[in-house]
N, C-alpha and C positions, 0 to 999 in steps of 0.2 A: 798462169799461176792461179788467178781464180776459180777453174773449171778444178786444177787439181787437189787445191784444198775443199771445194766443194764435195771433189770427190771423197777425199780423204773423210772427211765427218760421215759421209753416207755410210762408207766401209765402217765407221764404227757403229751404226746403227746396225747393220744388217749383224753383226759379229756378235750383237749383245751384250755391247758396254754398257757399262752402269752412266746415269744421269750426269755424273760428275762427270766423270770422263770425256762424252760426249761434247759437252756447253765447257769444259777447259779448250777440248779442241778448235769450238767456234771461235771463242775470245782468241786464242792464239792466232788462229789464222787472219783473224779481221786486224789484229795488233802489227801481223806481217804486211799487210797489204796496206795500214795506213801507220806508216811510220811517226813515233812518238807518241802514240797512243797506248791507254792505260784500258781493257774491256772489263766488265764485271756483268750475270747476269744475276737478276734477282727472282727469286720465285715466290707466288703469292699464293698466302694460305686465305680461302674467299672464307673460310668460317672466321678467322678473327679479320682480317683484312691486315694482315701484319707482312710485310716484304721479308725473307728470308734466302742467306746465302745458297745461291745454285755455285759461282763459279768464278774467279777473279786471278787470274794463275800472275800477272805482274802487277797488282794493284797490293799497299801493303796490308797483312793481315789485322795489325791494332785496329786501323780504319774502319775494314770489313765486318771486324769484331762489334766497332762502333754501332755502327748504323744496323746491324741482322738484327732482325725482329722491328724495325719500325714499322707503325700502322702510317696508311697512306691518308694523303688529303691534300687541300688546294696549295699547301704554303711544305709541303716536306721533301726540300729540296728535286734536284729533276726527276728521280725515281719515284719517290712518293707523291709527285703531281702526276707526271704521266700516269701511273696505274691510274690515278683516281681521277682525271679529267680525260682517260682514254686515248691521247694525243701525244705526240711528240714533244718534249720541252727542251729550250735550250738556253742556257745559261754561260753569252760567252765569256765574260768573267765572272765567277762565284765571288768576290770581294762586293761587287756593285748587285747585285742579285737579291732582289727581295723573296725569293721563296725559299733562299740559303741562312735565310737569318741564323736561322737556330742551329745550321752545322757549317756554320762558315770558320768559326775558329777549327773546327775538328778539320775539315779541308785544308787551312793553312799550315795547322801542326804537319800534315805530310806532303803538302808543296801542290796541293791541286788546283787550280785556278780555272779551270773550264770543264765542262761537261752536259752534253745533249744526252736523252735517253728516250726510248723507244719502247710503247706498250707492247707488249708481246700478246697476241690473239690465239686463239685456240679454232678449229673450225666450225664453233657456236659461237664465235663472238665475243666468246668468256676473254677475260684478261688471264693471263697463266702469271705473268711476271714483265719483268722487265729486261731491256739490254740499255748499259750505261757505257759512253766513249769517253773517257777522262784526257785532257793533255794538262803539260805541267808552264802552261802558256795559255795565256787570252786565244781561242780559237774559236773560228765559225765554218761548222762544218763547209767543204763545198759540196755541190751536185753530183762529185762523184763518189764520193765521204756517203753521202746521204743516201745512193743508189747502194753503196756496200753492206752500209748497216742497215737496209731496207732485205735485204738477201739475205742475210743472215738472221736477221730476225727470226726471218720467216721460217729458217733450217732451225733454229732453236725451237720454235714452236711445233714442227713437227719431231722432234727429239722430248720436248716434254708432254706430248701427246701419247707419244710410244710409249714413253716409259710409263705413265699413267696407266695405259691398257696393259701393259705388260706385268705391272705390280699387281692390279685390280687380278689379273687370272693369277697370279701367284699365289696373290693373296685367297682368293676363291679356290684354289687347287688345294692349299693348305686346312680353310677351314672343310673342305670334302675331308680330305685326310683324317684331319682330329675327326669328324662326327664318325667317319666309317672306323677305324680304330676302335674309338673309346666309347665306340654307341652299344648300351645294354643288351640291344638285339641284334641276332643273329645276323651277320649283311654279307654275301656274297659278289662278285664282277664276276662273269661269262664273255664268249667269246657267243656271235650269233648264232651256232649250235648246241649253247648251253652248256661247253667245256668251262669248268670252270679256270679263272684267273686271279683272282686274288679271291683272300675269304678274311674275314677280321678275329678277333680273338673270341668275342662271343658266339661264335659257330662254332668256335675249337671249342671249346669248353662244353658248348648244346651236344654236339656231337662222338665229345671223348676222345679226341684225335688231334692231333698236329697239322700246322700247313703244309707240309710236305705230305702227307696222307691224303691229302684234299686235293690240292693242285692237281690240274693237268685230267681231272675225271670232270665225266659227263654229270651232271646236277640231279638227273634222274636218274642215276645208278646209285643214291642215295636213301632215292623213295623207294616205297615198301609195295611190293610187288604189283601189290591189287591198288594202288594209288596212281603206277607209274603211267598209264594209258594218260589218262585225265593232264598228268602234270605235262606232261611231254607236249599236248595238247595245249595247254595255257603260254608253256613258254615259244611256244612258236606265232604267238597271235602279236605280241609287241613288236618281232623280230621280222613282222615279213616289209616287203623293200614299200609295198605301199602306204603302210602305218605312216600316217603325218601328223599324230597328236590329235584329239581331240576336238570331236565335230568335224575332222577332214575325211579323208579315206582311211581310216582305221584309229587305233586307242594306241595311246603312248604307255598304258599301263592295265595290268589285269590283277584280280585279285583270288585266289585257291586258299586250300584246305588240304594239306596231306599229311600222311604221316614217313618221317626219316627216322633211320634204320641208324641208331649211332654202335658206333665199334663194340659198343660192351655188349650188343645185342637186347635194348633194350629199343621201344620204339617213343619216336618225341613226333608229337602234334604241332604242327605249324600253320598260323595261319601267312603265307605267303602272298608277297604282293609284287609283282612282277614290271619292271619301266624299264623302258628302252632309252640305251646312251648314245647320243647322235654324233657323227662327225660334222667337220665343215660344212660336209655339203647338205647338211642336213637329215642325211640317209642313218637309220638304226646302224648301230658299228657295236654294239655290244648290249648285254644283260645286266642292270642291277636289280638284285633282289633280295629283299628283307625277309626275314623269316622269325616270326616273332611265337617263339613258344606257350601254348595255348595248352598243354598237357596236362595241367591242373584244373585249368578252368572246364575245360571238355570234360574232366574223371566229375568233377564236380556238378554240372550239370546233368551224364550220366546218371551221378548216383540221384538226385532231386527226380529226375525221369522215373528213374528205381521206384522210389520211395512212392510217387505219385503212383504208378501202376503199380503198384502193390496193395498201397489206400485203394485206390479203383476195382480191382480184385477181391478185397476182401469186401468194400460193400456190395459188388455182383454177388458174391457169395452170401453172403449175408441177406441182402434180397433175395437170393434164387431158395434160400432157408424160409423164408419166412414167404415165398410163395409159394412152397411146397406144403409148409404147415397149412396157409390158407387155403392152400385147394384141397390140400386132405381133411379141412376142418368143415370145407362146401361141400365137398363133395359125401363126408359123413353126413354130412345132414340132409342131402340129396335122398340118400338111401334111406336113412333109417324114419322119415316119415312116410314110405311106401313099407318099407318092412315093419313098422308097428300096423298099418295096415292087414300086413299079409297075415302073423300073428293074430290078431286081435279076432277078423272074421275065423281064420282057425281054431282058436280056444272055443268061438261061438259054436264052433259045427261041433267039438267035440265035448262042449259040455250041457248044449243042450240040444233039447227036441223042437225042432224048428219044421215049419211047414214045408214042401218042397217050395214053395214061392220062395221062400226066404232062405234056405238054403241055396235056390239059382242063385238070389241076388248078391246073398255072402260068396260064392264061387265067382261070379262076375267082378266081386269090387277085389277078391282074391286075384284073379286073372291081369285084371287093371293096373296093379300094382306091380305084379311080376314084369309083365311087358313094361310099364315103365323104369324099372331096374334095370331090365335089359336093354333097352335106348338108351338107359346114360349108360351104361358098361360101355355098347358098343362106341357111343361117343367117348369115351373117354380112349379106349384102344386107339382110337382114330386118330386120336389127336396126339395116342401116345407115338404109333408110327409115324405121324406127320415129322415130331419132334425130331424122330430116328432118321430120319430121310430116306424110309421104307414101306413109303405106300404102294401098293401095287394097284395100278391103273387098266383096265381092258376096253381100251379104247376101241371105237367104230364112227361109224360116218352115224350122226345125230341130226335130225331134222327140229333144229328150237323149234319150230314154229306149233311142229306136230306135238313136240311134249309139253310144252307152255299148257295149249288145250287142255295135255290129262291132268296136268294140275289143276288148272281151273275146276274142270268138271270134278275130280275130287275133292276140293277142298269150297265144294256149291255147300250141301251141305251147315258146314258151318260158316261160310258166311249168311245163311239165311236164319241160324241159328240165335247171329251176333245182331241179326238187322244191319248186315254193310253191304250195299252194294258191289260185286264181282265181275267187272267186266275184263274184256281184251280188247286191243287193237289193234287194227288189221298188220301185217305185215308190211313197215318202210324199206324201202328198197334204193340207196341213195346210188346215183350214177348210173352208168349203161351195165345192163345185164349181163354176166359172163357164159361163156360156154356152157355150160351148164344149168342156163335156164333157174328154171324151181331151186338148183341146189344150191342157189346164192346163199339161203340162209341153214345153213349145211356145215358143220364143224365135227372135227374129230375131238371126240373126247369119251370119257367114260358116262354111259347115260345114267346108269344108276346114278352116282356120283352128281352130273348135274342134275337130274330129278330131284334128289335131296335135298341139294343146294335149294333150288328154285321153291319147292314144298316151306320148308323154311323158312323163307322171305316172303312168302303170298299167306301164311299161316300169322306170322310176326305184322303183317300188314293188317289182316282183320282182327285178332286179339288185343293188340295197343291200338285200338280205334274208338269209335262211339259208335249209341244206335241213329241210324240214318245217313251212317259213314260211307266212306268208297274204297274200292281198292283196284285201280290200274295197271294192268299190265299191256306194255307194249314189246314187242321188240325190231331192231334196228337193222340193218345191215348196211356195212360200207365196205371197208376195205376188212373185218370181224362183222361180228354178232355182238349187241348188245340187247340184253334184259332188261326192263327196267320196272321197277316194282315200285308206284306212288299209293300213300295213301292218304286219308284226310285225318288223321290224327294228332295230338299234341306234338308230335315234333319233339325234337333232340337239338340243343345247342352244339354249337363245335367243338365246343368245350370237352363234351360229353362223348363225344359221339366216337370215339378211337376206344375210349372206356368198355364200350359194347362190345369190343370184338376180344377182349381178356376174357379166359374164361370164368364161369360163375360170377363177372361181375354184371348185375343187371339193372344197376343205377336204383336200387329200390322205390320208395315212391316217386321219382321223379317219372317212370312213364308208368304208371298205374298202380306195379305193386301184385301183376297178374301170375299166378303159379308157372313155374317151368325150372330148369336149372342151372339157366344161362351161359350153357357151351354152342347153341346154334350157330350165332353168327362169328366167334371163333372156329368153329368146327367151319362154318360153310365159306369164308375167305380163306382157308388153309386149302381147301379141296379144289376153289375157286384157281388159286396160283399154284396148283399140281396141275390143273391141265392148264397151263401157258397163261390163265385168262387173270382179271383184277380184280373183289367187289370193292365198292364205295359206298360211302352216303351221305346225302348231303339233303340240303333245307335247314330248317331252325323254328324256335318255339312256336306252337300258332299258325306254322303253315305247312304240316306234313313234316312229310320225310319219304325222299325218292332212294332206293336201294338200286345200285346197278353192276350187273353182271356184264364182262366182256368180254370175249372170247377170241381169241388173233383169227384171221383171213387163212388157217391152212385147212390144207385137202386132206382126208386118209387116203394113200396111196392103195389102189386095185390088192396089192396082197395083206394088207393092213387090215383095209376095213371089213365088217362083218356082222355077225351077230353078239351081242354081250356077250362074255364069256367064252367066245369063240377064238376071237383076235389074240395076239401072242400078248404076256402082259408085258407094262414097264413098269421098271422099280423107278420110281422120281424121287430123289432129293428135296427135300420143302426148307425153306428157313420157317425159322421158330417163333 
């Protein structure tokens, strides 16, 4: 009979009877098994410490009524000491019983005169409640009394353990319910291909559509065509079988950016955030995903983006105004002190009678002037084609070493003019020799082109100098050619020194203040990076300034190379 009322309470747990139910069945059955007994359990709330009706199916209910809700302690009757001293109590007659004091008449109004009770344990330890054996007689339990409600106890405490887990997930199932329901944002369930399965009212509403429109489709036949790769993408990263949450083998959540497609054909920006719902066994078993509409926030940042590139725009504009004024206002005054020149000596020739000495020398300062018009024209063209990304190049095989020389040697002269020393030296040659012996230092490029360039920097070397000054030219070879142009003069801060390569800006008295029109060394790093190569310059006040030219490590190809003007051209693209 024991094993089958045992059985019987399990069948109601597995069935999914309520608490009550359950702990009536226990008392009834312990009530059959010891004849004349009265069971009741008590269940303990640990936040107030207060005993509370579970279950008492022949005990009267005035009584029950009585005593629900007492808080425990050493002296409150057997129920209220056992919780509270953890132990067993037993009171075989409640008249003589000092911890009946204060419910000893309430006992006699309904004829109870004995009662043991029994802490009921949970599997930490916790106290849950109690079980209480009533007789209507002085009794003391026996050992086999004591073995039945030691059993039962124990089935009582696993019934109040179940129901506890069992309400906690209800109660946790409920509150998922309400937040996915009544949550502001968008929140969809998938199946682990992204079918969706449930979706809440603020996706209907984000969307323009009903649950029934939604159901049973794929989450990415939602996105917007050119979004879909990507998303399709994200929601497979929660859902594969390895994902174990965070710092394991894979992420229990991802977060995207797409846009969905809703029914009226308009499109809503989401920012999505994608978790995986696990079963028992801990494996991914489904998709939650929030979708929280960003469609304002996006238009709005948008438009801020707008507004800034437009501000940005109109001061390029604005600047590229007011450097066009400036270069047309340099470059007028470039010219027109060579053209009062040119002017000036021609009123002389033609209003007076001048010796031929002095007619040569008016025709010479005439000549002077013209050719310097004409060097900034052509620099200015130069730099206008740079601009255009249509400079035409006539590339050939270039021996630096051999043109470096003809600069020198031309540009002797006026170093000896200026008192600056003009040397070279010799040709470095870093690492093993290539095939080509001598042609190591050997580049394809336009000679004219770097002639000028170099002319340029060895002229800029001795004019911004002193007398008794120098001016060095080496050049290098590694894996390129480099030039490099030092000389001993005031030197350029860093500050400064990027300023030099704008055109007509030529830093006024800070390096002398010496005549020219200041498009050189813009003109000669623009031509510099037409044929592949870099210039730089570096130093600072006081201790010179090295100017370097470098050239990449490539060969002119047998049908390429040639003589100037020979070789087929190339049109090169320049940035500006």
């Amino acid at each position: 009979m024991l094993i089958e009322r045992h059985t019987e309470v399990l069948d109601l747990l597995a069935s999914g009877a309520t608490l009550t139910d359950v702990l009536t069945a226990v008392a009834i059955a312990l009530e059959d098994l010891i004849p004349g007994s009265r069971c009741s359990v008590l269940l303990l709330d640990p936040s107030t410490r207060r005993l509370h009706h579970g279950a008492a199916p022949r005990l009267p209910s005035r009584y029950m009524s009585e005593i629900d809700g007492v808080t425990i302690g050493p002296d409150v009757g057997s129920c209220g000491t056992a919780a509270h001293l953890r132990t067993p109590i037993i009171a075989e007659d409640i008249r003589f019983d000092s911890r009946w004091v204060a419910f000893r008449e309430l006992a006699a109004a309904h004829g109870l005169r004995s009662c043991w009770s029994q802490p009921i344990f949970g599997r930490s330890g916790a106290v849950l409640g109690t079980f209480a054996v009533y007789h209507l007689e002085p009794h003391v339990p026996t050992d086999r009394e004591l073995r039945l409600v030691g059993r039962f106890v124990h089935l009582s405490g696993v019934a109040i353990e179940h129901a506890g887990l069992f309400g906690a997930l209800a109660d946790s199932e409920e509150r998922f319910r309400r937040a996915f329901e009544d949550n502001a944002v968008g929140m969809a369930l998938t199946d682990l291909h992204g079918t969706l399965t449930k979706v809440n009212k603020a996706l209907q509403v984000m969307l323009v559509c009903n649950e029934s429109e939604l159901l049973d489709r794929r989450l990415t036949e939602l996105v917007h065509p050119d979004d879909r790769t990507a998303a399709a993408a994200a929601l497979c990263i929660p859902a594969r079988p390895g994902a174990q949450g965070s710092g394991h083998d894979g992420v229990d959540s991802i977060e995207f950016e797409a846009r969905l497609e809703a029914s009226d054909g308009h499109l809503v920006v989401v920012a999505a955030t994608v978790s995986a719902v696990r079963g028992a066994d801990g494996r991914p078993a489904g998709l939650c995903v929030n979708l929280l509409d960003v469609t304002q926030r996006r238009a709005a940042q948008a438009e801020r983006l707008a507004r800034r590139e437009a501000e940005a725009a109109r001061r390029t504009a604005e600047a590229a105004s007011r450097a066009k004024s400036d270069f047309l206002a340099a470059l007028s005054h470039e010219i027109r002190t060579p053209l009062q020149a040119v002017t000036g000596f021609t009123e002389l020739l033609q209003n007076l009678d001048l010796s031929a000495e002095r007619r040569r020398l008016a025709l010479h300062h005439i000549e002077g002037a013209a050719g310097h018009i004409l060097a900034l024209v052509d620099d200015v063209l130069d730099i206008a084609k740079i601009e255009a990304g249509a400079l035409t190049l006539q590339n050939e095989v270039v021996d630096v070493a051999v043109l470096v020389d003809e600069v020198v040697e031309l540009l002797r002269p006026l170093a000896a003019k200026r008192s600056v020393m003009l040397r070279t030296e010799p040709t470095d040659r870093v690492g093993a020799p290539d095939a080509a012996g001598d042609a190591a230092d050997r580049v394809c490029a336009d000679r004219r082109r770097l002639r000028q360039v170099l002319i340029n920097l060895v002229n800029n070397g001795l004019v911004y100098n002193h007398s008794g000054g120098w001016v060095r030219v080496t050049v290098t070879t590694t894996d390129g050619t480099t030039v490099e142009v030092t000389d001993s003069g005031p030197g350029i801060s860093n500050e400064l020194q990027e300023r030099l390569f704008q055109p007509f800006d030529r830093l006024g008295a800070e390096i002398g203040g010496e005549p020219g029109a200041g498009l050189g060394l813009a003109l000669s790093r623009a031509l510099t990076e037409a044929m592949g190569g870099h210039l730089t310059l570096r130093g600072g006040p006081g201790g010179g300034t090295t100017a370097s030219v470098s050239l990449p490590g490539i060969r002119c190809s047998a049908g390429s190379a040639g003589t100037a003007g020979t070789a087929d051209p190339a049109v090169v693209p320049i940035r500006s």
